[in-house]
N, C-alpha and C positions, 0 to 999 in steps of 0.2 A: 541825310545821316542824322542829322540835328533830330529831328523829327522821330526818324527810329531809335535816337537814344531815349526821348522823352517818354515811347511809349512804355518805356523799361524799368522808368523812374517810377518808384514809392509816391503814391502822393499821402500829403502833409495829414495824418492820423489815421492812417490805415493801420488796422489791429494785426500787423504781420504774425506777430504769436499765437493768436488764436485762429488764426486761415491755417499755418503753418500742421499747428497741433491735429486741426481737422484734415485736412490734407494725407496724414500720416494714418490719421484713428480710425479716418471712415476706412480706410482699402483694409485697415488692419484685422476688422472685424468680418472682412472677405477672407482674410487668411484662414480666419479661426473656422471658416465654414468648408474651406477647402482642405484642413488638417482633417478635417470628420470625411467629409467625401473619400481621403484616400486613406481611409485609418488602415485599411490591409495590402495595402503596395510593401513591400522592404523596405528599411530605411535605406538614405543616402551613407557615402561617406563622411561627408558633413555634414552638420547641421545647418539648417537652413528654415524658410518659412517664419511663421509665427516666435517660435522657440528663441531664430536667432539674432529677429527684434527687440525680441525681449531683453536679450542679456547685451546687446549694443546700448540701447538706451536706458540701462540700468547698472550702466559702468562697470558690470560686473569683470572682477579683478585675473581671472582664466578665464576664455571661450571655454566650450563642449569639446570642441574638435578644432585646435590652436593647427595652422596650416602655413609653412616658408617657401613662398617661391625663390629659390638660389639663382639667377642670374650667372653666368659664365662670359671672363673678357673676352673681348673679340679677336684673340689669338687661338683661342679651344674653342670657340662658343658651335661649331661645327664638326669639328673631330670626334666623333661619340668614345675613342677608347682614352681621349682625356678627361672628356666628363665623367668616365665611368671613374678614372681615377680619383677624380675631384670626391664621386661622389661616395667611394668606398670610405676614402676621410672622413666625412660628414655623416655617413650611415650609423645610426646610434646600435651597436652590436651587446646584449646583452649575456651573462654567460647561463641564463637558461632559456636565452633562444637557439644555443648552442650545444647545451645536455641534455639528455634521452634522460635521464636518471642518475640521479647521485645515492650511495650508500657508505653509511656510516660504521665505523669499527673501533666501537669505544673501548675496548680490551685493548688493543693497539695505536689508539690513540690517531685513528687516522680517517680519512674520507676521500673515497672513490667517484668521482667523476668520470659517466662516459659519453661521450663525448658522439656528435651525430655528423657523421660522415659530411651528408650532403652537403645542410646548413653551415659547414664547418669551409667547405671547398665556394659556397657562394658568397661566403663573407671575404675570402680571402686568406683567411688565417690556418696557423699550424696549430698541431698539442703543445709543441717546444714555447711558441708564442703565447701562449696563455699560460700554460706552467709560471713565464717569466714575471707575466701582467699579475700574476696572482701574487708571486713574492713581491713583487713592489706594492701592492696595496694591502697585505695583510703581515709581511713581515713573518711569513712561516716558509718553510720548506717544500717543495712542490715536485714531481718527477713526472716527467712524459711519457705516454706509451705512443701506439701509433692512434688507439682512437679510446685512449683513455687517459687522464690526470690525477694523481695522486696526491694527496694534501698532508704534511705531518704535523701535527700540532704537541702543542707541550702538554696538554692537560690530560683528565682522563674522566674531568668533569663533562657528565651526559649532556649539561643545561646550555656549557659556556660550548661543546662541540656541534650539538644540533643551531644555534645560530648563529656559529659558523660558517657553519653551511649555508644557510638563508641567505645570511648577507651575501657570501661568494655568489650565489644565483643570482641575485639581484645587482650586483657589483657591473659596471662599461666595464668590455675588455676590447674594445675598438669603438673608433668614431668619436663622436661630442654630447656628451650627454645632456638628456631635455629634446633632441634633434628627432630622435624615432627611427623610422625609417624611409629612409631618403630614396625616390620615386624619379627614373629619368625619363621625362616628355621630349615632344621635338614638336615645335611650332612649325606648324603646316604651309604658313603663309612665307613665314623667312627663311625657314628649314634650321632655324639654331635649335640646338638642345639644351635643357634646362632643368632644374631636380628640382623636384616635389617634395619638402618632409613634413611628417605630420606631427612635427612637435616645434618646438623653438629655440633657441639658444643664439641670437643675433651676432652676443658681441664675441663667441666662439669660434661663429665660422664667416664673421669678417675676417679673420686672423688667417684663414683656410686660404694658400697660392692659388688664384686665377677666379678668385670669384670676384663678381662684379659688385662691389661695393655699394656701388650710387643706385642697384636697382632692385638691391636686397629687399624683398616685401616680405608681412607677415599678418594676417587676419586677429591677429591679438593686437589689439588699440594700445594697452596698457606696453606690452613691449615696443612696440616704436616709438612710444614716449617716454619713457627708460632710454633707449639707445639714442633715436633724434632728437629728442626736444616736443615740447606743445604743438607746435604747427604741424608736426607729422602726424604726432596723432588726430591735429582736427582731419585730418586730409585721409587718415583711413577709417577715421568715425564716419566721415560722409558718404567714400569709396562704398563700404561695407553697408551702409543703409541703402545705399542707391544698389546696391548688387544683389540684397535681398530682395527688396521689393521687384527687380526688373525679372529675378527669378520665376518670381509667380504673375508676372507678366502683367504686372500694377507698373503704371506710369504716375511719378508725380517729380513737378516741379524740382531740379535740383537746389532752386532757392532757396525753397521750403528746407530740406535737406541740409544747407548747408547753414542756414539760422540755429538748426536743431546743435550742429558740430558747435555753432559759436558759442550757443549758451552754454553748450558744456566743456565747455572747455574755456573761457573769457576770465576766469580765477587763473590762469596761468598752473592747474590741474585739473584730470577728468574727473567729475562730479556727474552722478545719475539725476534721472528726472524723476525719481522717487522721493517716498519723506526723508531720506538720510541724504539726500542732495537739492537739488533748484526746490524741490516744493515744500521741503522742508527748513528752508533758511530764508524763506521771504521775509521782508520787513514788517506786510503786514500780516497780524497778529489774525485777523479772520479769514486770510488767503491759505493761512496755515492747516488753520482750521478746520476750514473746508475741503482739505482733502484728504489726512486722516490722521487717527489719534485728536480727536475735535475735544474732549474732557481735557487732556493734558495738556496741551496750548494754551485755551482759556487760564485754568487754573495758574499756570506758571505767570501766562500776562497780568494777572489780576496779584500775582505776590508779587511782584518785582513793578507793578506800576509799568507796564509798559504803553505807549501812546500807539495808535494807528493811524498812521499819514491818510488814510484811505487815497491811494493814489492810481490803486491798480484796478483792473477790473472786476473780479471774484468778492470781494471787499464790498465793491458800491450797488454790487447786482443782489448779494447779501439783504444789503439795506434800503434798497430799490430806490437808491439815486442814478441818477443819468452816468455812462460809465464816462471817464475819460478821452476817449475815441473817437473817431469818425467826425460825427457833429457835435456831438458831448464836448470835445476838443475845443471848442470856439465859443469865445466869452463876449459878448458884448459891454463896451462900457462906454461911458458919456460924462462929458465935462458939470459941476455941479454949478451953479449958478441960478440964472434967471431963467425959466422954463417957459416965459410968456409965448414965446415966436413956436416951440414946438406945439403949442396949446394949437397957436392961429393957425399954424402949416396943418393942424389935424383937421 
């Protein structure tokens, strides 16, 4: 055991960040060749490949396609007509994925909603229930029919009645808004079921009876480090680089991988590996440099007197001294004195 732990161990100046970096860069440049190979397949429903490297390691603040797996406790987590209810809760219902057509009656000061049968019956919802949803969010008068909603407003202004309207379409009249809509799977292997949404809204539908708290996941980094804390998001910064890459069926190191999580995240927030994060805030002044914006660095260093430790390796490679590293690492030094005996031992 001893023996296979050591084979595990770092040895003493190994350039971990630059294996790591190539590690990721070489397969990544494989991606870029196999986005061209399949440039006319359809797209996925998310995004993936090249694209969704990019915006992982670039901290970027929304994914493309933000994705919540909901978890279900282990009293529903098999019942499908309780998950269905869980997941009518959580299904983000908008009122114009609900209306066919709205028309406006500015003489009368009013606005006609009608209302689409089907999507009306799979959401769950009445006229009567939305009539109500609309008085409480807009504080006007609202009347039912059976497949239409009537809106009365006070004004008879054209400007302030057409959005009006807008907004009411675009207004939640069920579910948790940010959430989308909420997709139910069943795990083949346990047989539990479980809901897919394709937006996010964490600390909403923690709140939501019977979902499983501790196994709430979500493909946006920046929300589980909002909800959990730093360490969640290192742990779906890494999840998510290891998920892209094993996508396109590149193997690398999860070591590598998870060095990548620490550095961005070791400030105790997510910072990219771009100029506006890690390569942009080095100490030294030529590391900076050297990867872009190379005039404006300089200059800034050169008014403010800034020093260069040169301690890192971009810096010394630069100036073509030996880097840091490897052998670079190891100094030799000897006691000053009488040199006779090393003369004679030569």
């Amino acid at each position: 055991m001893a023996k296979k732990s050591n084979n595990y161990n770092v040895q003493y100046g190994e350039p971990v960040g630059m294996i790591a970096a190539q590690s990721v860069g070489e397969p990544g440049t494989q991606m870029i060749l196999r986005l061209f190979h399949f440039a006319g397949i359809e797209a996925t429903v998310t995004t993936s490949g090249l694209p969704r490297l990019a915006e992982l390691v670039d901290a970027k603040k929304r994914p493309t396609t933000p994705i919540t797996y909901v978890y279900i406790e282990d009293g529903a987590k098999k019942d499908f007509e309780k998950v269905e209810a869980i997941a009518k809760k959580i299904n983000e219902v908008k009122m114009q994925n609900i209306v066919r057509r709205f028309v406006e009656n500015f003489p009368k000061k009013r606005i006609k909603f009608f209302l689409n049968s089907q999507e009306l019956e799979a959401a769950g919802l009445t006229s009567k229930q939305i009539a109500s949803k609309i008085e409480k969010l807009f504080e006007v008068e609202a009347e039912a029919d059976e497949d239409a909603v009537t809106v009365r407003l006070q004004t008879t202004n054209m400007k302030i009645i057409r959005n009006t309207g807008v907004r009411m379409m675009r207004s939640v009249i069920s579910g948790i808004e940010g959430v989308g809509k909420a997709i139910i799977q069943q795990d083949k292997k346990t047989g539990e079921y479980f809901i897919i949404a394709t937006g996010n809204n964490l600390g909403a539908i923690m709140d939501v009876a019977g979902v499983d708290k501790y196994r709430l996941y979500t493909n946006d980094v920046f929300a589980m480090y909002k909800q959990f804390g730093i360490e969640s998001a290192r742990y779906t910064l890494a999840k998510e680089l290891m998920h892209t890459l094993s996508e396109q069926s590149i193997t690398v190191d999860h070591r590598h991988l998870l060095l990548i999580a620490d550095a961005m995240t070791s400030s105790g927030t997510i910072k990219g590996i771009g100029r506006h994060g890690l390569s942009g805030q080095k100490n030294s002044v030529l590391a900076r440099a050297a990867y872009e914006e190379t005039v404006k660095h300089l200059i800034n260093a050169a008014a403010f007197g800034e020093i260069d430790p040169m301690s890192g390796v971009t810096e010394n490679i630069l100036v073509g001294k030996l880097i840091p590293l490897g052998t670079g690492s190891v100094k030799l030094a000897m006691k000053s004195g009488d040199t006779s005996k090393v003369k004679k031992n030569k």
